[in-house]
C-alpha positions in Angstrom: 0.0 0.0 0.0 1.3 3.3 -1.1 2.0 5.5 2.1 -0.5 8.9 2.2 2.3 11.3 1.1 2.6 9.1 -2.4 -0.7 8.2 -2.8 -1.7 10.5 -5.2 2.0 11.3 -6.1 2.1 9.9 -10.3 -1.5 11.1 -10.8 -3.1 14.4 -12.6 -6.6 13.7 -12.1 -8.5 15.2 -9.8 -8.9 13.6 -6.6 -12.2 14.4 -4.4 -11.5 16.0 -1.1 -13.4 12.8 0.7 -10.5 10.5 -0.3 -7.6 12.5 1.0 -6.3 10.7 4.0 -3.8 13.5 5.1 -2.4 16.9 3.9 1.0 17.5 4.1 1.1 20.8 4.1 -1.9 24.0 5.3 -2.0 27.8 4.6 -4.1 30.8 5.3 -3.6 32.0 2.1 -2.9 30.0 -1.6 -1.9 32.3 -4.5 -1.8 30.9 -7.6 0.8 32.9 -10.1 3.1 35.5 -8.8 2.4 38.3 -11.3 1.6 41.8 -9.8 -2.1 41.0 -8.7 -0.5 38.1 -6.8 2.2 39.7 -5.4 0.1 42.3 -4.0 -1.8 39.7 -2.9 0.9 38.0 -1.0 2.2 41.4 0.1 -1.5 42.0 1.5 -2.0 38.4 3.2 1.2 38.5 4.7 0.8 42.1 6.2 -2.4 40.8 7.6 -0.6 38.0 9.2 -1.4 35.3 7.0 0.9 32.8 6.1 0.6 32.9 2.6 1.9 30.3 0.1 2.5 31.0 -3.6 2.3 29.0 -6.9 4.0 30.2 -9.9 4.3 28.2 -13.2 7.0 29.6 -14.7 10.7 30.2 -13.4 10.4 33.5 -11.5 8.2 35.8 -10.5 6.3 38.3 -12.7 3.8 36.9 -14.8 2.5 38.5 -18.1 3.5 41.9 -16.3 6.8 40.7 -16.6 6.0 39.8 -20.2 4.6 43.1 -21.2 8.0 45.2 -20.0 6.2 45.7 -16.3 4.4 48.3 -18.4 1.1 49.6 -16.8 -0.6 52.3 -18.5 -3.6 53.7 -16.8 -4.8 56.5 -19.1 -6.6 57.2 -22.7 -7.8 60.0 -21.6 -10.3 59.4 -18.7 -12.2 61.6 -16.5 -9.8 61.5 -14.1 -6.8 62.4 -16.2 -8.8 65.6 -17.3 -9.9 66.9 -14.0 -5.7 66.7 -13.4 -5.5 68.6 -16.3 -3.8 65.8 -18.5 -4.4 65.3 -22.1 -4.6 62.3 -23.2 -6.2 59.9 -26.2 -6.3 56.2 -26.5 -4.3 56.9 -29.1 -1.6 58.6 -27.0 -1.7 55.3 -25.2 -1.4 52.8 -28.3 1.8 54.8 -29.4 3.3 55.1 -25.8 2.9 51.2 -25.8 4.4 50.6 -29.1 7.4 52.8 -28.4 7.8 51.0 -25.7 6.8 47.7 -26.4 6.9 47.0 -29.8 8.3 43.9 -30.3 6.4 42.0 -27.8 2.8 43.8 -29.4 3.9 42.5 -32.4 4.8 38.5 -31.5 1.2 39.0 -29.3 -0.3 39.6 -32.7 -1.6 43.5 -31.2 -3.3 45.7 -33.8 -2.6 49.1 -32.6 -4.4 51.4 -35.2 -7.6 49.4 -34.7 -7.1 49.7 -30.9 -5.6 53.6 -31.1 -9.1 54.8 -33.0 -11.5 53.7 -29.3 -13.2 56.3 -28.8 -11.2 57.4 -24.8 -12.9 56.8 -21.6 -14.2 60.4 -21.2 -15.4 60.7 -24.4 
């Protein structure tokens, strides 16, 4: 008889909560990928005093923000950005993203000009 901590330890189906004998392991908090949403999540858990465990698929940290360049763009031209006195378009945005990016928008298959002519938030 296999002991608990191999039972299940060659098999990728899912296994109903009812047959699991033992757990080898217990956290307050699971995050599953360790881009920025679940870092901050992590951050956030731990702060509380949770202990937090991560899952990540790939290598290291990041995620597709890693991917991307760690770019985050919060703009186009919303309401928010013209009560600051900011002008800005969604197409502003598509060719901030392409200077910046461009490589990577085009192995993701991006279409810029058809995402450039939105109409902005505020609009």
């Amino acid at each position: 008889m296999a002991s608990p901590a191999s039972q299940f330890a060659h098999s990728v189906k899912p296994v109903p909560a009812g047959e699991i004998r033992s757990y080898d392991f217990e956290t307050d908090v699971l995050v599953v990928g360790f881009g920025c949403a679940g870092a901050a999540a992590a951050l956030e858990a731990s702060d509380a005093g949770g202990s937090v465990t991560i899952l990540e698929r790939a290598s290291g940290p990041g995620g597709s923000s890693a991917l991307s360049g760690g770019e985050i763009y919060l703009g186009s031209g919303t309401p928010v950005q013209a009560a600051c006195g900011f002008t800005d378009t969604a197409r502003d945005m598509a060719e901030y993203f392409i200077g910046a990016l461009g490589p990577v928008l085009r192995c993701a298959g991006w279409l810029p000009d058809r995402w450039a002519s939105r109409p902005s938030p505020g609009t």
